[in-house]
C-alpha positions in Angstrom: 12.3 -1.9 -17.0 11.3 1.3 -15.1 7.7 2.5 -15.0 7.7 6.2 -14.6 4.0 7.0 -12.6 3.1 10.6 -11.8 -0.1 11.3 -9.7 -3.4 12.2 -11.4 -5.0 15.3 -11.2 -8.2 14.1 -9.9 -6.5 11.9 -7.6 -6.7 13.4 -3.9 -5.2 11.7 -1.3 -6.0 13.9 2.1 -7.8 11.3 4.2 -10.3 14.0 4.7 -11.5 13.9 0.9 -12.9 10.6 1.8 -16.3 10.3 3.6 -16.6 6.7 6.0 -18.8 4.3 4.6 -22.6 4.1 5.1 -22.6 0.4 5.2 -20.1 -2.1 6.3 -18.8 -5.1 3.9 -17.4 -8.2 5.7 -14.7 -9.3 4.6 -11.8 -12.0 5.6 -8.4 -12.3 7.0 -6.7 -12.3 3.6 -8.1 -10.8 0.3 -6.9 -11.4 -3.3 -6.4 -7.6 -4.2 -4.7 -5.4 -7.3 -2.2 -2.3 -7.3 -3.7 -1.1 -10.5 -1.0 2.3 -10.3 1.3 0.1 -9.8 1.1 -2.7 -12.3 0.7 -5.6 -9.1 -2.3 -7.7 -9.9 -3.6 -11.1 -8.3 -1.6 -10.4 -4.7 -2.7 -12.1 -1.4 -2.8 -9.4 1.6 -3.6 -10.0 4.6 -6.2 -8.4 6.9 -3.8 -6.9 9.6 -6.5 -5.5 12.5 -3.6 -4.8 15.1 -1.6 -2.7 12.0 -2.0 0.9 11.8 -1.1 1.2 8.4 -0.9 -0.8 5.5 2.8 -1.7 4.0 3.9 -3.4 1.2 6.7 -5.7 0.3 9.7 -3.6 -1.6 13.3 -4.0 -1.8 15.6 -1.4 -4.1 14.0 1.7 -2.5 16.3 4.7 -2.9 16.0 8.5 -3.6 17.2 9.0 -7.6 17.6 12.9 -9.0 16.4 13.1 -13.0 18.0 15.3 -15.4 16.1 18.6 -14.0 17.3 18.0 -10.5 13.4 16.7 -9.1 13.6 13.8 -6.4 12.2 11.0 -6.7 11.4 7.4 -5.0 12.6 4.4 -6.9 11.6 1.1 -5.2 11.4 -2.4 -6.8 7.9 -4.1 -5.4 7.2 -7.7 -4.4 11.2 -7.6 -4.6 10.9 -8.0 -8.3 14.2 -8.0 -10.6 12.8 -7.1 -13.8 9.8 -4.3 -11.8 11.0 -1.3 -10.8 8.9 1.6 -10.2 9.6 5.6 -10.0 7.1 7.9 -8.3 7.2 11.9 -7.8 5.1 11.9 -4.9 5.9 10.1 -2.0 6.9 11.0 2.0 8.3 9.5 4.4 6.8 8.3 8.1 7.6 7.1 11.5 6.4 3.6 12.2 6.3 1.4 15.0 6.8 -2.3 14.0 5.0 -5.5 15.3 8.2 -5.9 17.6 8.2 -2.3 18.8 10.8 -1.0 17.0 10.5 2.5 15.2 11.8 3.7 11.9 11.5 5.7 9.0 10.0 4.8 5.8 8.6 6.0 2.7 5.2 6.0 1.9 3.0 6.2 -1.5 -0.5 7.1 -2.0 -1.8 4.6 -4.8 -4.9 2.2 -5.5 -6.2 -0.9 -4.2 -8.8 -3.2 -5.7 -11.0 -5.3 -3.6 -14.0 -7.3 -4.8 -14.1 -5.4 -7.8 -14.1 -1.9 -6.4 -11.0 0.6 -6.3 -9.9 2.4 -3.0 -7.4 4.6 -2.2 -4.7 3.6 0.2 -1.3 4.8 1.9 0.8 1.8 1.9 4.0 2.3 3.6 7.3 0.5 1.8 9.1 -2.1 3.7 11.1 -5.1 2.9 8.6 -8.1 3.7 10.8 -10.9 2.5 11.0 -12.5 5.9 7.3 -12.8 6.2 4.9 -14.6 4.8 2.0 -12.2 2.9 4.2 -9.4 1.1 0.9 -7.0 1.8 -0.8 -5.9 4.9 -3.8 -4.1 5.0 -4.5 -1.9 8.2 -6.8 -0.6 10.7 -6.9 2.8 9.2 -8.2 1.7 5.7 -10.6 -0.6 7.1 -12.2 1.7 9.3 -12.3 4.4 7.3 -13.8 2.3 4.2 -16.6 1.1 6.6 -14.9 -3.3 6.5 -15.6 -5.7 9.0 -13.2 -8.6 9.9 -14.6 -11.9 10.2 -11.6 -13.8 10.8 -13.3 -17.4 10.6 -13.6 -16.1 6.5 -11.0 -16.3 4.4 -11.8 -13.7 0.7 -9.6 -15.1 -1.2 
């Protein structure tokens, strides 16, 4: 099955759109969080501090033309067989890994549910299988969306 998503018209993702929070919210090292755009629900991410960026677990990703010649990115997530998901906005970026290796990877701008409330997020697609959370959340997002890290909590 291929879910087909499109972005919505009130859906702005230029980081600048987005005023800092007034007050923080402390949260743990790993939250219980949904991709609602994205049909993921009930996922365990962990609180990455030392992570620029968030990224998510995909494996399957690959450019695919329809039949009037647009691009776009079709990935599967959480390396799903049966989940595959086709997006017509997407870029790609340079990032450094944990081990200081750089590459190129795509990038989507979806939705993220924490404690009930929906945030925007740039999660960059990577295959995760190797590790053992297939989400990280990073230093951008929680500094933009005004979280703490208390590391002796765990929100999950």
């Amino acid at each position: 099955m291929v879910l087909l998503f499109t972005r919505r018209d009130n859906m702005k993702f230029t980081w600048t759109n987005y005023k800092k929070a007034e007050s923080a919210i402390t949260i743990g090292s790993f939250l219980n969080v949904n991709l609602p755009m994205l049909g993921i629900e009930e996922l365990t991410a962990k609180v990455d501090t030392g992570a620029f960026n968030g990224a998510l677990h995909a494996t399957n990703m690959r450019e695919v033309k329809d039949k009037n010649d647009v691009t776009h990115l079709r990935f599967s997530p959480l390396g799903s067989k049966e989940h595959t998901i086709q997006l017509d906005t997407y870029h790609r970026r340079r990032v450094k890994s944990s081990n200081g290796v750089t590459a190129m990877r795509y990038a989507i701008d979806t939705e993220v549910e924490i404690l009930g409330r929906i945030y925007p997020i740039t999660l960059t697609l990577t295959n995760r299988s190797a590790m053992k959370y297939e989400m990280l959340i990073g230093r951008k997002f929680l500094r933009l969306h005004g979280f703490l890290v208390d590391v002796n909590s765990r929100n999950q």
